[in-house]
C-alpha positions as a Markdown table, in Angstrom:
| # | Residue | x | y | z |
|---|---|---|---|---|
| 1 | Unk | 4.1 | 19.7 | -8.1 |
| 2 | Unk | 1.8 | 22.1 | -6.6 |
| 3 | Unk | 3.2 | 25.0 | -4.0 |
| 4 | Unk | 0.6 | 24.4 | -1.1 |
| 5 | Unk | -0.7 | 20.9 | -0.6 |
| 6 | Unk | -3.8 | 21.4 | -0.4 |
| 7 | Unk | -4.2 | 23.3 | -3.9 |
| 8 | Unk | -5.5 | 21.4 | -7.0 |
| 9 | Unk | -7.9 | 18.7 | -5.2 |
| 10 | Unk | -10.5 | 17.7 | -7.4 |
| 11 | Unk | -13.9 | 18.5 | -6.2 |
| 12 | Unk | -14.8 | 15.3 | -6.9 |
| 13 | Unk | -12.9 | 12.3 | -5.6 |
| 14 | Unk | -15.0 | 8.5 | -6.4 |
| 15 | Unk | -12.0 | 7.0 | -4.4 |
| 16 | Unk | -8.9 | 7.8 | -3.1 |
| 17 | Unk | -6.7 | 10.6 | -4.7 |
| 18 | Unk | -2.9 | 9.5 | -5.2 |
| 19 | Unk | -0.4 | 12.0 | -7.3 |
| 20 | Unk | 3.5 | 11.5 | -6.8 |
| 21 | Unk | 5.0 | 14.1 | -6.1 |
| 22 | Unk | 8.7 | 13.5 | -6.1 |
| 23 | Unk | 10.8 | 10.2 | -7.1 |
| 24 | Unk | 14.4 | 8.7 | -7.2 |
| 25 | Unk | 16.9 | 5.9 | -6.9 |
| 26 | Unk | 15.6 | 2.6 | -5.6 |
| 27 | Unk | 12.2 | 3.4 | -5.3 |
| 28 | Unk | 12.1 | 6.6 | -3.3 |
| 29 | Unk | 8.9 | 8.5 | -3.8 |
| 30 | Unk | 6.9 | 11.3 | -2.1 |
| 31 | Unk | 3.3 | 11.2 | -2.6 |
| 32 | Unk | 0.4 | 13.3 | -1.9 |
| 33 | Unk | -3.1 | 11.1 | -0.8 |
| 34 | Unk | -6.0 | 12.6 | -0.7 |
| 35 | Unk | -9.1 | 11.1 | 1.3 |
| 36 | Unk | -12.8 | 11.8 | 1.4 |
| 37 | Unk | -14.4 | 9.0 | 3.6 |
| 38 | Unk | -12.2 | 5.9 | 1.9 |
| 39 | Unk | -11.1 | 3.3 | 3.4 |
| 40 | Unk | -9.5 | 0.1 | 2.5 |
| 41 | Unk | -11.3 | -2.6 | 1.1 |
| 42 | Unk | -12.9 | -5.3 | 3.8 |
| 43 | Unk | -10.0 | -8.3 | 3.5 |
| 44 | Unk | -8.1 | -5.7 | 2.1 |
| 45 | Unk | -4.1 | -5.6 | 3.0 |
| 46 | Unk | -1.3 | -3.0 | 1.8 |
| 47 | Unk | 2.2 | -5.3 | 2.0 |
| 48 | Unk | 4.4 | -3.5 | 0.6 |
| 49 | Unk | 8.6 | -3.8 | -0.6 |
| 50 | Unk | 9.6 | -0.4 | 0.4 |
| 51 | Unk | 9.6 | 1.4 | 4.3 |
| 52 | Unk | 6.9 | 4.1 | 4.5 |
| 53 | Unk | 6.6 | 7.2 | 6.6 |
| 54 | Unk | 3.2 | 8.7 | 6.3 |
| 55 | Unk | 2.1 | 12.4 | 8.3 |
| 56 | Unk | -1.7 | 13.2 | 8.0 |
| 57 | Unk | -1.7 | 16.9 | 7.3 |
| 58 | Unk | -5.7 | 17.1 | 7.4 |
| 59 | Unk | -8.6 | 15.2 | 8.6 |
| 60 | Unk | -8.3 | 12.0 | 10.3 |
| 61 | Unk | -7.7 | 8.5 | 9.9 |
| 62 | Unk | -7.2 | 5.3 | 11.3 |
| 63 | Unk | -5.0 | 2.6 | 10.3 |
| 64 | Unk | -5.0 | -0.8 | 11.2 |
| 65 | Unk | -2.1 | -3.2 | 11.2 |
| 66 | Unk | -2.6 | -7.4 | 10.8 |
| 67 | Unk | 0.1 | -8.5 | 13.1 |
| 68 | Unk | 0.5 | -8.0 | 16.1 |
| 69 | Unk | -3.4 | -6.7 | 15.6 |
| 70 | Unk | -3.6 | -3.0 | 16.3 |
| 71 | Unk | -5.2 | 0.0 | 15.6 |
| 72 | Unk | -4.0 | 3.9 | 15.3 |
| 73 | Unk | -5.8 | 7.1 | 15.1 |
| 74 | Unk | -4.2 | 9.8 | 13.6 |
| 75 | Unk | -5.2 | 13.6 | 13.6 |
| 76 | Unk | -3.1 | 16.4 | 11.7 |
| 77 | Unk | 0.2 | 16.1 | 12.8 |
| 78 | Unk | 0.5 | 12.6 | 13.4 |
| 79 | Unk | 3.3 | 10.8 | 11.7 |
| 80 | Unk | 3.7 | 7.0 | 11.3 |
| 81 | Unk | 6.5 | 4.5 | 10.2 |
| 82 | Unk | 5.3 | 1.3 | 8.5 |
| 83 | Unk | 8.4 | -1.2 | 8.1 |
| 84 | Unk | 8.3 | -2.8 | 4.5 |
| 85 | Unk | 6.2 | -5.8 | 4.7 |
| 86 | Unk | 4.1 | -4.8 | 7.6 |
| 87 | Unk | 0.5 | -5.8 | 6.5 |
| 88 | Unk | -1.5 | -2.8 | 7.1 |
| 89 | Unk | -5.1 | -1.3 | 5.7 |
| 90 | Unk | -6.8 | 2.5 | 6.0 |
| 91 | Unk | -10.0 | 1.5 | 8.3 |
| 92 | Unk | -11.8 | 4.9 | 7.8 |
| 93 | Unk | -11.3 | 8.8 | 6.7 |
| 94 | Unk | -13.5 | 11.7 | 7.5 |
| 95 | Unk | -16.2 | 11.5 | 5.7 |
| 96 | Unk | -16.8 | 15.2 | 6.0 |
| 97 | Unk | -13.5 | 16.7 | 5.2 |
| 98 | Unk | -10.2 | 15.9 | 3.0 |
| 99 | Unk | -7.9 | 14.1 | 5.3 |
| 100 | Unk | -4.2 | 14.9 | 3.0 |
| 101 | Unk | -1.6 | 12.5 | 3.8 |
| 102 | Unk | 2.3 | 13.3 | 2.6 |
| 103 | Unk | 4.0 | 9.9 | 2.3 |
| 104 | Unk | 7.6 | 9.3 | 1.8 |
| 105 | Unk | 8.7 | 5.7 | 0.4 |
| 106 | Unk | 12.2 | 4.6 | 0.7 |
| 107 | Unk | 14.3 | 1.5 | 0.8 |
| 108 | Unk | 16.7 | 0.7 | 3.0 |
């Protein structure tokens, strides 16, 4: 696990940088996502088993939920709660800048 966050980012990322950073009992995990411009793919849904908290330390970002049809920007700071099963998708990162997300998966 790296000391500072944003340490260790490969100059180079082709697509979206994941490394785990800390796991336990029933699928608790803390992981470190690096984007450069990535998105999800078009048709492209994340629906997932566990509850996620995600905080964008850098950059920006917008995620976009399926139902009931939303969209939210985040800028560094900004810290979301997606329930388990809530269809979401990453629209678009900066293109111009490492936008680091922390996220914490847990089950209730």
């Amino acid at each position: 696990m790296p000391d500072n966050l944003f340490d260790g980012i490969p100059a180079q990322l082709p697509q979206e940088w994941l490394q785990t950073l800390l796991s336990g009992d029933r699928g608790f995990r803390v992981e470190r996502i690096v984007s450069r411009g990535h998105a999800s793919p078009d048709g492209f849904w994340y629906q997932q088993d566990e509850d996620e908290w995600v905080l964008l330390l850098s950059g920006s970002a917008e995620l976009e939920y399926q139902s009931p049809s939303s969209r939210v920007t985040l800028r560094p700071g900004d810290a979301v709660a997606i329930p388990a099963g809530c269809r979401h998708r990453v629209s678009w990162t900066a293109p111009d800048q490492d936008s680091v997300w922390l996220a914490i998966f847990y089950q209730k």
